[in-house]
N, C-alpha and C positions, 0 to 999 in steps of 0.2 A: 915571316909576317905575323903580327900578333892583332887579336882581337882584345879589346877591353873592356867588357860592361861595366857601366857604373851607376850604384844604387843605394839605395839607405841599408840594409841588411837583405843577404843573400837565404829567402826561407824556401822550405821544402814545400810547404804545404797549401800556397797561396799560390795567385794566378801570374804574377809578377816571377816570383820564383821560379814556377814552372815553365813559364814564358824563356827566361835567362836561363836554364838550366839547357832547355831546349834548342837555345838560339846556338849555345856553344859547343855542342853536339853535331852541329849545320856545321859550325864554323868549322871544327876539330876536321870535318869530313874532308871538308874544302879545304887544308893545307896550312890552317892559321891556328898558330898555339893562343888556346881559348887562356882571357887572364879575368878573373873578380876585381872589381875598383869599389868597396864597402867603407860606409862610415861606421857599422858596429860588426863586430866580429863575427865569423861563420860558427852556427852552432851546430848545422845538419850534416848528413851522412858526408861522407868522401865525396869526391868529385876530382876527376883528372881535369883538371885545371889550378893555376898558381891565385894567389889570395893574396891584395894587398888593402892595407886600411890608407884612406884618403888623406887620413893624417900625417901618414908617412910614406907616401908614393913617391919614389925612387926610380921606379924600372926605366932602364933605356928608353925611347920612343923615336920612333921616325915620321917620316910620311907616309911611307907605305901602311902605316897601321891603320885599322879602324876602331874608334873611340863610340857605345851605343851605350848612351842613356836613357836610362829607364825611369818615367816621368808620372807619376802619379800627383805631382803638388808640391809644393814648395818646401825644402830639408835639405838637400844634398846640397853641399856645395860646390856648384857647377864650373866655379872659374874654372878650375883645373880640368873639366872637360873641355871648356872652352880652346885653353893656354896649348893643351899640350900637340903634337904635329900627326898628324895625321882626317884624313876621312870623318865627320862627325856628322853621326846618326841619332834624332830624338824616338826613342821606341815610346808611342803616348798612351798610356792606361788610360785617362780620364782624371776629369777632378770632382769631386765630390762639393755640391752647392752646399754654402752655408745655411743657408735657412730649412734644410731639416735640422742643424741643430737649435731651431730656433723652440723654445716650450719643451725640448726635450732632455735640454741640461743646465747647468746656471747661466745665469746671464754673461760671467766671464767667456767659461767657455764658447759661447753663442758669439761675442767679441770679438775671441781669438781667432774662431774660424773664418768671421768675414773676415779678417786681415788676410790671415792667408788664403783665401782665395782671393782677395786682389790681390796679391801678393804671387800668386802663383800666373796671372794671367799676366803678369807684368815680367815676369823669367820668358812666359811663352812669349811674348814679343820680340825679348831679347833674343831667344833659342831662335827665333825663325829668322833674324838676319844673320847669323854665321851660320847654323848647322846646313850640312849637303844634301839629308834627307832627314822626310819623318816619316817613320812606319807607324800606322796608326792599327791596334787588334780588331776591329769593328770599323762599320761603314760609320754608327752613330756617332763613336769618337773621330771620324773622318770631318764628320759634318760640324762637331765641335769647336773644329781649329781653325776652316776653312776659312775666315775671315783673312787669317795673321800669312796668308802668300808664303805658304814654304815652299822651298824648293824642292823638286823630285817627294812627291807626295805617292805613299804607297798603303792597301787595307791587306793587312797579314796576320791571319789568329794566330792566336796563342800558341807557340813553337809546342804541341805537344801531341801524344798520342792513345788514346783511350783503347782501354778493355770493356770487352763487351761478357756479360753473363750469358755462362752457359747452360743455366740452371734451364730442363726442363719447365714451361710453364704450368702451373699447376691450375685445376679447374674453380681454386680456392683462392680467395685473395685476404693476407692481412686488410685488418681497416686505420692502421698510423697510419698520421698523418709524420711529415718531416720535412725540415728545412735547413741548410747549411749557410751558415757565412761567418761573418764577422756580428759582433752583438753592436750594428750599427744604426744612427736612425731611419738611413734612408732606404734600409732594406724593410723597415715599418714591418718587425717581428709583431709588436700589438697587433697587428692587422691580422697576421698569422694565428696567435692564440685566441683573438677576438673567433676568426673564422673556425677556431675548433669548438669554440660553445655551442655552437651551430649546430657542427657536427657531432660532438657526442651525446646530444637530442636523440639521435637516429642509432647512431652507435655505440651502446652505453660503456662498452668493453674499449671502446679504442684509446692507444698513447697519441700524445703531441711531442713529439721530439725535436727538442729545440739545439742543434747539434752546431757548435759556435767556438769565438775565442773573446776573451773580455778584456776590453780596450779599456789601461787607467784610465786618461783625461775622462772617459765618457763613463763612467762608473752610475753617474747616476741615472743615467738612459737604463742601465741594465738593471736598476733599482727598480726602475717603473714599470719593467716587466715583471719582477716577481712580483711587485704587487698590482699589476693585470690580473695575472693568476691568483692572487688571493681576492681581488675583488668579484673574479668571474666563479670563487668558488671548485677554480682545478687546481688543487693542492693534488698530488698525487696521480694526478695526469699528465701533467705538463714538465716535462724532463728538458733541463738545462744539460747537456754534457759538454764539456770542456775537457782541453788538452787529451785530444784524441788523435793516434795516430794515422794516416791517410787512408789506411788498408781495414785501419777499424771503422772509422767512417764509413766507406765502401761497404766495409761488412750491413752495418746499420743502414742505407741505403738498401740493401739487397732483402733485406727482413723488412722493411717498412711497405706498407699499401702504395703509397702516395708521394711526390716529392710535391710543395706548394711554393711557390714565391710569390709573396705581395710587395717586393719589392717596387722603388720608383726613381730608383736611381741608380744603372750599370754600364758600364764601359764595357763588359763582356760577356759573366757571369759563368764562370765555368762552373761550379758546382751542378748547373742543371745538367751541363754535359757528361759529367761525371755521374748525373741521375739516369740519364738515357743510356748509359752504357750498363747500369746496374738492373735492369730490365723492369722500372717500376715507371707507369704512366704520369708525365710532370704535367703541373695547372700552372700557369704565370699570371701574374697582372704584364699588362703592356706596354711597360715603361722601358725608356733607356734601351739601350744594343741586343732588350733580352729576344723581341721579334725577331729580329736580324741572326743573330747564336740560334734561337730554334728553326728557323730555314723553313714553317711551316709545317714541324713536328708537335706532338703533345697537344693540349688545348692554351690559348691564348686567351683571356675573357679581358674586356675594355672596360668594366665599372665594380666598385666591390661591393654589389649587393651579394652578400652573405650567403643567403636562402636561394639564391640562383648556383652560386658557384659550389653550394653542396649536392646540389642534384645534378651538376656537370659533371662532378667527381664521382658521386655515386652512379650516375648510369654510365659512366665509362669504365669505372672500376668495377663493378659487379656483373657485367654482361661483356661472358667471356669474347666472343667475338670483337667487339670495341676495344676490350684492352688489347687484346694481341695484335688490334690492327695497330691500333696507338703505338704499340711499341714497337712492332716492326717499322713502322715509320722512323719512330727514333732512329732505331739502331741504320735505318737509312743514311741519315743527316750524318749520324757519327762516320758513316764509311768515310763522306766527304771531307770530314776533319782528319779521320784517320788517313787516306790517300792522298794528302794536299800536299805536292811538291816542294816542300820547303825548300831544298837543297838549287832543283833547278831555278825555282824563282828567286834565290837571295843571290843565287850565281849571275843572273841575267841583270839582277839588279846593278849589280858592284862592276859588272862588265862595262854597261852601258848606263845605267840611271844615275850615278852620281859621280861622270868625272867629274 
């Protein structure tokens, strides 16, 4: 029996990739030779599974196979998911609304993106009259789709599993601040940088670590942050790093005070999970799947007044007691991700939830 994911490019370092790296792991476990179904070619480490590009997909197929597409928006060319024989599974990240690129990049691009969001909701229509399930990573992406009646509907995070630092806690705390993702609008990095003018008020020594990857089309989203930073005056506080390796990251992560999201738009947000594991107390805004991913760890604040959520960070970050409860909390939540039966649950699944 083979399994097949199929997706825009297989990466190492995003939630999708680690999702599919994860799922095939499951599978591998459970008896089905794991296969890649890519429209750009694999550029990341090894991996015991076979690697086919869409454009020239060949391999045998039957019914016994299972076919999981991995769904973040409209790109991949699905017929072939559709066309070919076997079990077909929507794995659904989420879609990102166009109107954060609205004011944050040219008017084309702002264009392009509502096309493809209708564009992408109009595939989900179609995916939910043939596919046999969708697994959805979050409850919020659950409630996303819930309109379009799919069949065998399941919420299953992100196939992966987290290290936890074992770094004694020390009675001292850096005062970085830091944030990971994508250099996107609707993670509303400005809101981020804005929020460190705040704080280096109080902290005059502290960096802002703006830890990212830079999207062409959006090029000049990432223009508007350097010159945030040049209008707020943090020249030389405010660190862009780019193309960094995951374990570097991590590294950065584990030296930094603070992890912050102002984000307002997630389907999962594993980077925070990856901040709770690095034993540094994370602040979120309360938007998208991010409640739901923290299970009631780190602080959650509902408005972004500024001058409030620097004195959250500071009284939790500075009075030992609050941080280490803070973060023993994390590393709570992580246990639950970390012991999450993937194996028995996608078994019980294919058993029974999608003849």
């Amino acid at each position: 029996m083979n399994v097949f994911q199929h997706l825009d490019e297989l990466k190492d370092s995003d939630g999708v990739g680690n999702d599919a790296i994860g799922l095939a792991n499951v599978f591998t476990s459970l008896g089905y030779q794991s296969h890649f179904v890519t429209r750009l070619p694999r550029k990341g480490k090894p991996l015991n599974s076979k690697f086919h590009l869409v454009s020239s997909f060949q391999h045998p197929t039957t019914s016994n196979d299972i076919h999981i597409l991995h769904y973040g928006g409209a790109g991949y060319p699905y017929s072939i998911f559709q066309n070919l024989p076997g079990r077909k599974i929507l794995r659904f990240h989420n879609i990102t609304p166009a109107h954060f690129y609205k004011n944050t990049t040219t008017p084309d691009i702002y264009s392009a993106m509502e096309k493809f969001e209708s564009l992408s909701y109009l595939e989900i229509a179609s995916l939910s009259i043939f596919c046999d399930s969708i697994w959805c990573d979050s409850e919020y992406n659950f409630q996303t789709i819930s309109e379009y009646q799919f069949k065998n509907p399941y919420v299953i995070p992100i196939c992966k599993s987290y290290e936890t630092n074992s770094k004694i806690e020390s009675p001292t705390r850096n005062q970085s601040l830091v944030l990971v993702g994508r250099y996107s609008p609707q993670k509303k990095w400005e809101d981020f940088i804005e929020l460190f003018s705040f704080w280096i008020k109080e902290f005059p020594d502290a960096k802002c670590l703006c830890i990212g990857s830079v999207i062409g089309a959006f090029d000049g989203y990432f223009d508007k942050l350097t010159k945030t930073v040049e209008r707020l005056g943090l020249e030389g506080k405010v660190h862009f790093l780019t193309g960094k390796t995951d374990l570097e990251v991590i590294s950065f992560l584990k030296e930094s005070g603070a992890f912050v999201s102002m984000s307002e738009h997630e389907g999962f947000c594993l980077p925070i999970l990856e901040a709770f594991g690095s034993g540094i107390p994370v602040f979120a805004y309360s938007a998208g799947a991010v409640p739901g991913t923290m299970k009631g760890a780190g602080v959650i604040f509902q408005s972004k007044n500024y001058l409030s959520i620097v004195h959250q960070i500071r009284d939790n970050l500075f009075q030992i007691e609050k941080r280490t409860s803070l973060i023993y909390d994390q590393y709570r939540v992580l246990e639950f991700y970390n012991q999450f039966p993937f194996q028995e649950v996608i078994s019980g699944i294919l058993e029974s939830g999608i003849q």
